[in-house]
C-alpha positions in Angstrom: -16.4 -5.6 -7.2 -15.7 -2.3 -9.2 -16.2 -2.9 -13.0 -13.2 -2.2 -14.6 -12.8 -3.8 -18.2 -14.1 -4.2 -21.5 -15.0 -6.9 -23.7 -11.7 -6.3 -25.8 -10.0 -5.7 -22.1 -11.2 -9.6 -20.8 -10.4 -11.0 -24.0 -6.8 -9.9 -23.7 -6.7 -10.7 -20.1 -7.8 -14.3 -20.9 -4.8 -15.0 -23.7 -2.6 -13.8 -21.5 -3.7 -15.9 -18.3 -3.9 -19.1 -20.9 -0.7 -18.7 -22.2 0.5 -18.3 -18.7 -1.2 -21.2 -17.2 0.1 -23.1 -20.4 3.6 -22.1 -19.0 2.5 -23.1 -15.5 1.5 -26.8 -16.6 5.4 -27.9 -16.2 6.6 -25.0 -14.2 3.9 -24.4 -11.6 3.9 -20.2 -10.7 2.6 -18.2 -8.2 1.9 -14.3 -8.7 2.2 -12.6 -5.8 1.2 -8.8 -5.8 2.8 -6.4 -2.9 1.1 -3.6 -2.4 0.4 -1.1 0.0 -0.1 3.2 0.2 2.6 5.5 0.7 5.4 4.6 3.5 3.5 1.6 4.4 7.2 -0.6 3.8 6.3 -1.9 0.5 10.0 -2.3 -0.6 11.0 -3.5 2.9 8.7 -6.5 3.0 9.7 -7.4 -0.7 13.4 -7.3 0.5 13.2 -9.1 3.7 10.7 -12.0 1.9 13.3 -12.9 -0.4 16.1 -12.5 2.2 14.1 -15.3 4.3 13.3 -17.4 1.6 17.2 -17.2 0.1 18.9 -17.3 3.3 16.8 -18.5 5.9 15.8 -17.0 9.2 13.8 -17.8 12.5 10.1 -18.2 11.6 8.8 -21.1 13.0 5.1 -20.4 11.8 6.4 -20.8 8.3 6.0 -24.8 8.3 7.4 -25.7 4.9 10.9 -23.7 5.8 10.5 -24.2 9.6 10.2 -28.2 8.9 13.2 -28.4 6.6 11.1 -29.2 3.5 12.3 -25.9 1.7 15.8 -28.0 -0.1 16.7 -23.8 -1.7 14.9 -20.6 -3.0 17.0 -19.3 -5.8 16.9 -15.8 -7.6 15.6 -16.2 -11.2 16.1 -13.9 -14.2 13.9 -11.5 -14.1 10.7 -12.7 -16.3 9.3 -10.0 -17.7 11.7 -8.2 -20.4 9.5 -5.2 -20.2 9.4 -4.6 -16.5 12.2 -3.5 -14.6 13.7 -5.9 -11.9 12.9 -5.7 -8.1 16.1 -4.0 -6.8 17.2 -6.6 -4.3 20.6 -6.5 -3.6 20.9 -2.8 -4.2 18.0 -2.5 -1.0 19.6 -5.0 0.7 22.7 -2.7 0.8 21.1 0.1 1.9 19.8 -1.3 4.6 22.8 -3.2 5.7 25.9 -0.4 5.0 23.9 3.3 5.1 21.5 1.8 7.3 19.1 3.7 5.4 15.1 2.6 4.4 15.2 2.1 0.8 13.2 4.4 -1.5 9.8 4.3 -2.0 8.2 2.0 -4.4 6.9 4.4 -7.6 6.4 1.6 -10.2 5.8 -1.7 -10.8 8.5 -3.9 -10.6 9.2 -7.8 -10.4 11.2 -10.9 -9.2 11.4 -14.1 -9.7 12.0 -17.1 -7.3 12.2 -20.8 -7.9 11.8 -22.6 -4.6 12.8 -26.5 -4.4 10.9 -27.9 -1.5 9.7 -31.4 -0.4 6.0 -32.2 0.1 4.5 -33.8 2.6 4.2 -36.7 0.8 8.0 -36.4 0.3 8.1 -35.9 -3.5 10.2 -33.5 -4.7 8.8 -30.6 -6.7 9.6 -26.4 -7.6 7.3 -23.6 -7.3 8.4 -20.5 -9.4 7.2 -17.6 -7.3 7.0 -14.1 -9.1 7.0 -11.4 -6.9 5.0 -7.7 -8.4 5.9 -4.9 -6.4 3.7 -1.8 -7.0 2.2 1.4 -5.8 -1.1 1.2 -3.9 -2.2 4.1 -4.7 -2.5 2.9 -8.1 -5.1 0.6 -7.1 -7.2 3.6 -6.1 -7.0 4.2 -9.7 -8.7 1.4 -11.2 -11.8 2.4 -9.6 -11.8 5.6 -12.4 -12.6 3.0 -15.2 -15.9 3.2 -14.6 -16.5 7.0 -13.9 -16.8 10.0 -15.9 -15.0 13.0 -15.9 -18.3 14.6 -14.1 -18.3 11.9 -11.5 -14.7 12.3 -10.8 -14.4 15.7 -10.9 -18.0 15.6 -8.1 -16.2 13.3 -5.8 -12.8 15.1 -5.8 -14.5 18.4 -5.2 -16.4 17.1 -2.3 -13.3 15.7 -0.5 -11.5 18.7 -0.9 -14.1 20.6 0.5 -14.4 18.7 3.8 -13.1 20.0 6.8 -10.2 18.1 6.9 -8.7 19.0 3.7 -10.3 22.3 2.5 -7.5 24.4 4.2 -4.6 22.5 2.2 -7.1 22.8 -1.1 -7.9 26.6 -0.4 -5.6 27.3 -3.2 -6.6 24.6 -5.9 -10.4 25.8 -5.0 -9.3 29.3 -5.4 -8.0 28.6 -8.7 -11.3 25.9 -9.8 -13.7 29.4 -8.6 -11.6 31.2 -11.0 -11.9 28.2 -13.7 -15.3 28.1 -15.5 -15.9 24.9 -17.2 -18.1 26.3 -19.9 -15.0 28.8 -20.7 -12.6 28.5 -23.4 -10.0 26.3 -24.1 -6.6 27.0 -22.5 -3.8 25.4 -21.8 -2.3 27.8 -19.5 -5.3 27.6 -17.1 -5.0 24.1 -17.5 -1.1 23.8 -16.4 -2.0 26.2 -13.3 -5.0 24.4 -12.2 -3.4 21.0 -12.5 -0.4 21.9 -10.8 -2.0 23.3 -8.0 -4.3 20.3 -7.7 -0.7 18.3 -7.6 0.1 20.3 -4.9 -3.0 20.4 -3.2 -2.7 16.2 -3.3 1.2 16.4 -1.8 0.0 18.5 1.4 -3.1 15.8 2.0 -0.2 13.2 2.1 2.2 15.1 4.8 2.6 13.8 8.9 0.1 15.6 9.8 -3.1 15.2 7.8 -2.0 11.4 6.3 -4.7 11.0 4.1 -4.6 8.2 2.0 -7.6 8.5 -0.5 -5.7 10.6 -3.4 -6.5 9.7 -6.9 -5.1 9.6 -9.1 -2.2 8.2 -8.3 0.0 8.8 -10.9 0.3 12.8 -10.2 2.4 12.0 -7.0 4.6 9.9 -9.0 4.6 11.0 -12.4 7.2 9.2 -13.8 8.3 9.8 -17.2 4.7 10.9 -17.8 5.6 14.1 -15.5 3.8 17.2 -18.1 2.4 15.4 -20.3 -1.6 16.6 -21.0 -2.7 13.3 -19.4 -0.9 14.3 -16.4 -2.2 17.8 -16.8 -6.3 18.2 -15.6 -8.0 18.3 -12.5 -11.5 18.5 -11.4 -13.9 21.4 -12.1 -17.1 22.3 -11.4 -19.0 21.0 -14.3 -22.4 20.5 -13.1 -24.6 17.8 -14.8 -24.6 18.4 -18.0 -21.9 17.4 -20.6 -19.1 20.0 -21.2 -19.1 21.7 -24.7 -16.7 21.2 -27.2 -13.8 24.0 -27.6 -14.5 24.2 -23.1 -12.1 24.0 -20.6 -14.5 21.6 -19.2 -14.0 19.3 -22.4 -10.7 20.0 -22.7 -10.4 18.7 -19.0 -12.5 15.7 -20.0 -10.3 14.3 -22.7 -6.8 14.5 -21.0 -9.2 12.3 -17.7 -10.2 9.7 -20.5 -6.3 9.9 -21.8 -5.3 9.4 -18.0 -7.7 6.3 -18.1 -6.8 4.7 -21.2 -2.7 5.4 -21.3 -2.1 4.8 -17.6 -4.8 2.9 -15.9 -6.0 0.4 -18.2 -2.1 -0.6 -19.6 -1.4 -1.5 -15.9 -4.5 -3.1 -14.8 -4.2 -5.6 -17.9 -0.5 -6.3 -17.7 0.2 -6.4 -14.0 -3.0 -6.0 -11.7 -5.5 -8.7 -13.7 -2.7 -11.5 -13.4 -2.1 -11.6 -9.8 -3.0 -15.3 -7.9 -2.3 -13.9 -4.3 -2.3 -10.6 -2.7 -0.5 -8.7 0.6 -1.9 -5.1 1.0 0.8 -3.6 3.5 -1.2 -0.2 5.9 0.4 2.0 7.6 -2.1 2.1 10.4 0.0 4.3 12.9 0.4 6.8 10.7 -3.3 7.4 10.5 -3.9 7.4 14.3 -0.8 10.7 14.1 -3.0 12.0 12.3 -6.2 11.7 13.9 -9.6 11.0 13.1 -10.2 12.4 10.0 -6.9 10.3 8.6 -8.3 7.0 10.2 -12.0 7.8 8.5 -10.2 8.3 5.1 -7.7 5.4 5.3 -10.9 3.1 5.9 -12.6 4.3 2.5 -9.3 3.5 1.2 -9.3 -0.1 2.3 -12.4 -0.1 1.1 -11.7 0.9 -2.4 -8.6 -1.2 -2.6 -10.7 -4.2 -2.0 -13.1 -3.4 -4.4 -10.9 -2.8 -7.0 -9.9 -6.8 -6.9 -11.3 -9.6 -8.2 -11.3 -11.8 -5.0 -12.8 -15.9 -4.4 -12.1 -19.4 -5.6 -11.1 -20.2 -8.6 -12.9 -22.8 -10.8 -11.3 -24.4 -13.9 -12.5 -21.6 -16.2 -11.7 -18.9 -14.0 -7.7 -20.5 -13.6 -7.4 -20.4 -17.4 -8.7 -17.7 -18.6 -9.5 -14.9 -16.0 -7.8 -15.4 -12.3 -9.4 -14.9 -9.4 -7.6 -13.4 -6.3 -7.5 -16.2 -3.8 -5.7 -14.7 -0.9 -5.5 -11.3 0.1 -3.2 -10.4 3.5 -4.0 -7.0 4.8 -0.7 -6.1 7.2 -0.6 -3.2 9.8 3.1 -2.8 10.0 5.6 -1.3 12.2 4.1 -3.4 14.8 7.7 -2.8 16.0 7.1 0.9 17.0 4.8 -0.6 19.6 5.3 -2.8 22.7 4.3 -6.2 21.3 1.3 -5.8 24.7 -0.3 -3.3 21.9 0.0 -5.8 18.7 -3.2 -7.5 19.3 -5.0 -4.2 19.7 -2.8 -3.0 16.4 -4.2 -6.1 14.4 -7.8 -5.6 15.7 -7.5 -1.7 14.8 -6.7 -3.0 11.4 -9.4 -5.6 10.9 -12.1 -3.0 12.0 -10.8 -0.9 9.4 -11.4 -4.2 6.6 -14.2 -5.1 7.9 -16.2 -4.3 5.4 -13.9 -5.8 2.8 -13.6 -8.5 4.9 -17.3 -9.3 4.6 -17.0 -9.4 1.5 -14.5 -10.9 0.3 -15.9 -14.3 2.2 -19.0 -14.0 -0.1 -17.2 -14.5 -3.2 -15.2 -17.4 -1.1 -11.7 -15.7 -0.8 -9.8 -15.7 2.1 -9.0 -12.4 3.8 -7.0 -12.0 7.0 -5.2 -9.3 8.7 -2.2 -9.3 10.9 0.6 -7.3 12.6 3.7 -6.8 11.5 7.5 -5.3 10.9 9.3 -7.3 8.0 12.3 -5.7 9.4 12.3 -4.8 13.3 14.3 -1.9 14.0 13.6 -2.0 17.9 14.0 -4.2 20.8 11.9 -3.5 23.7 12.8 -3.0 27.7 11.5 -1.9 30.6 12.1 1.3 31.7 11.4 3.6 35.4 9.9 6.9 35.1 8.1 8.9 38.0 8.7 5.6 40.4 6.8 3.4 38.0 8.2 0.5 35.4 6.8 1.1 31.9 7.1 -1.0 28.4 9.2 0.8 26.5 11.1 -0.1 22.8 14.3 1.0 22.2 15.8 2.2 18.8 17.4 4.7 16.7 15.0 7.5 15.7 15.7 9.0 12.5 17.5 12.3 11.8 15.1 15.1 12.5 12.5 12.9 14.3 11.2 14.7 17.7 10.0 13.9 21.0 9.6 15.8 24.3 11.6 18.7 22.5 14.0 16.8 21.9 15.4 16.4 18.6 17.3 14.1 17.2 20.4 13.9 14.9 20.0 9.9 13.6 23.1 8.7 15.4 21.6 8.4 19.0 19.6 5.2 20.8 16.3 6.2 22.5 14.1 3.8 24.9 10.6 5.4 23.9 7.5 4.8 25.7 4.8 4.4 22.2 1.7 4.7 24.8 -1.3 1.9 24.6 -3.8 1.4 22.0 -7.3 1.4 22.9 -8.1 -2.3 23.9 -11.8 -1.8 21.9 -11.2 -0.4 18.7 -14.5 1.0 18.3 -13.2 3.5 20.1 -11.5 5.4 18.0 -14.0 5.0 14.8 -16.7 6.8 18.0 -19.4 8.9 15.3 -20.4 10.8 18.6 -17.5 13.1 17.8 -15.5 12.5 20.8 -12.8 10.3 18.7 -9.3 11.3 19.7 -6.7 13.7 19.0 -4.0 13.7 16.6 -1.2 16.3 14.8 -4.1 17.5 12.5 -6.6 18.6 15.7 -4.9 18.9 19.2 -2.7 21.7 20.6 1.1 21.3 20.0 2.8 18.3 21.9 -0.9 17.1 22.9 -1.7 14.9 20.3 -3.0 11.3 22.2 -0.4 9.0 19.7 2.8 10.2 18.8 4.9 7.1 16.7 8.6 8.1 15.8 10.3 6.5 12.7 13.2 4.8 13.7 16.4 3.6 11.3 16.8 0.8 10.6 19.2 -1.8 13.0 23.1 -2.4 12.4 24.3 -5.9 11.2 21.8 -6.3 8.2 23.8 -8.6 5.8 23.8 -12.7 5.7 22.6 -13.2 8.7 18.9 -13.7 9.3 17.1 -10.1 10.0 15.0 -9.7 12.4 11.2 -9.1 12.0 7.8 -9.3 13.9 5.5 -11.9 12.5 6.6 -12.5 8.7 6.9 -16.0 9.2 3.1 -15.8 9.5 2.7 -13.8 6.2 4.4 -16.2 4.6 2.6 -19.5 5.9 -0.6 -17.5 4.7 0.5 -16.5 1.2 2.8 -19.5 0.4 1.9 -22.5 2.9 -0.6 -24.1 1.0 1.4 -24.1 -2.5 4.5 -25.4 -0.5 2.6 -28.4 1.5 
């Protein structure tokens, strides 16, 4: 695990998780932390969670709801006053009347639930179930705690001058060879550097090159932080020793620390440090658009993610005073952009990229799985003829300015799309030998070997249960055991 804290940092994380737990003694809670990296469907598995909870649904591996022992999940007032609320209904309008994705998540936000249920004993009993919605790629923050500016500034140089980034970067390392650390203070080499390292971050996270290690997080969603001076640095070459005072290089320095201590450690005590159960959502087809490279840095990702928690069993000392994470769910979704013969191979794609984790995490006596999913599904699938042979196809409505076979589309029209077949041994694509595969960020125009379109989202969203691929199973794994 990642060392993130302090003495004074664990003695404040341990008040708070005892007056919590003091709380929890006649209203039992659950802390639930949904997380995930950019367009992984954060928001949409949030919304569709409480929609099945609140109004039901078909998802027969969820036992407690499934058997009838769920009596009502209510909406709560929102617990936290400083914290804004989990947009619910205003999602779940989107979705139903513009049929529309919500927006991305860019802070933390939170809902509670109180769910009446029936145990299997038959006694009656309520779990309060607070849901913390939150960036990802703040996660791959916390692992700055315990680096210098030096160590940083080495690792982010080094990534941007792989092959696979260093022609979006040419600019920022341009501008960094032009940037002497040992020079003079000033902040209007400061403001150009950091905003071209800004820049250089936003191009790493298009279609094509899908990276998805890009700390810090905070510069892609700035917030009301946006030009403030610890929004404003970026890594220089400052070689190993310290940076003097009056430098750019110290300058540089400071506003990192500032970054650490105004924006990291705030959210890691308040919101990350207090979670029970975790569901880190990957957007695993996006990677393989991308290609190799993507796939290679989404791993490292993973990795970091699961590094940066605080994962196994909880003793009695551990409950009070400094929570373990329990559970963590690692979902691949828009299993629903595939034909469901390719979610097995989806699911073992993600679990090769965990694996590591995975290992891990059963050390310290957590429980890690991984599974396939769409919270929403916003295809059905047929069978379709092409050349004089039947093929799996899904059908749906691909999003306004999606492409495929030249065509282009304009949001409005349905499509039955053949998605092509994952590779039924994953290894295959991780392949070291170099042969790996192609994707929009190495092969020709039109030749890359996965192509995944984004589809909208299906008509009739409202009361009625929504349809999904495999959430019932998400839930059985994150909730089952506190509902039994």
């Amino acid at each position: 695990m990642v060392r993130v804290t302090d003495a004074m940092d664990e003695a404040r994380i341990a008040l708070r998780t005892l007056a919590d737990r003091v709380e929890g003694i006649a209203h039992p809670t659950l802390r639930l932390g949904v997380t995930g990296l950019s367009r992984a469907g954060k928001t949409i598995f949030t919304t569709a969670l409480i929609h099945a909870l609140t109004r039901g649904g078909r998802l027969p591996v969820f036992e407690a709801l499934q058997s009838g022992r769920i009596a009502r999940a209510e909406l709560q007032p929102q617990p936290d006053d400083a914290v804004p609320r989990f947009a619910y209904e205003d999602h779940l309008k989107t979705l139903g009347e513009a049929r529309q994705w919500p927006s991305s998540t860019t802070r933390v936000s939170e809902l509670r639930l109180s769910i009446r249920y029936a145990t299997k004993r038959g006694s009656l009993r309520t779990l309060t179930l607070d849901l913390v919605d939150y960036p990802g790629e703040w996660l791959l923050d916390l692992p700055l705690l315990d680096m210098s500016y030096a160590d940083f500034a080495r690792q982010s140089l080094a990534l941007a001058r792989a092959p696979a980034r260093a022609e979006v970067a040419a600019l920022w390392l341009a501008a960094v060879a032009t940037a002497p650390a040992d020079g003079r203070e000033d902040e209007t080499k400061a403001r150009e550097v950091a905003a071209l390292f800004t820049q250089y971050l936003s191009a790493c996270r298009s279609e094509k090159l899908a990276m998805s290690l890009l700390p810090p997080g905070r510069f892609l969603m700035p917030g009301d932080l946006e030009g403030s001076p610890a929004l404003t640095f970026a890594p220089l070459d400052v070689g190993d020793t310290a940076p003097k005072a009056g430098s750019l290089g110290a300058m540089m320095e400071r506003r990192f620390d500032a970054y650490k201590n105004a924006v990291v450690r705030p959210f890691f005590r308040t919101h990350f440090a207090r979670l029970d159960r975790q569901i880190v959502l990957v957007d695993t087809l996006a990677a393989l658009n991308a290609g190799p490279a993507a796939l290679a840095d989404l791993e490292r990702a993973l990795d970091g993610i699961l590094a940066a928690f605080r994962t196994g069993r909880n003793s009695l000392v551990s409950t009070l005073f400094r929570p373990r994470i329990e559970k963590v769910l690692f979902a691949a979704t828009k299993a629903d952009h595939l034909h469901r013969s390719s979610h097995d191979r989806l699911e073992a794609i993600l679990a090769r990229l965990v694996e590591r984790a995975r290992t891990r995490a059963h050390d310290h006596g957590a429980a890690l799985d991984v599974v396939a999913l769409a919270a929403i599904r916003a295809t059905r699938e047929a069978r379709v003829r092409r050349d004089g042979h039947e093929l799996d196809a899904i059908v749906g409505t691909p999003e306004a300015g999606q492409e495929a076979g030249g065509h282009r589309f304009d949001g409005t029209e349905e499509m039955a799309v053949f998605p092509g077949d994952l590779p039924a041994d994953p290894d295959a694509l991780f392949d070291s030998s170099g042969a790996g595969f192609r994707g929009l960020a190495t092969a020709v125009e039109g030749d890359a070997d996965f192509r995944f379109l984004r589809f909208r989202p299906p008509a009739g969203i409202g009361d009625g249960p929504i349809p999904h691929i495999r959430l019932d199973r998400a839930l059985h794994f994150l909730l089952g055991d506190r509902l039994a």
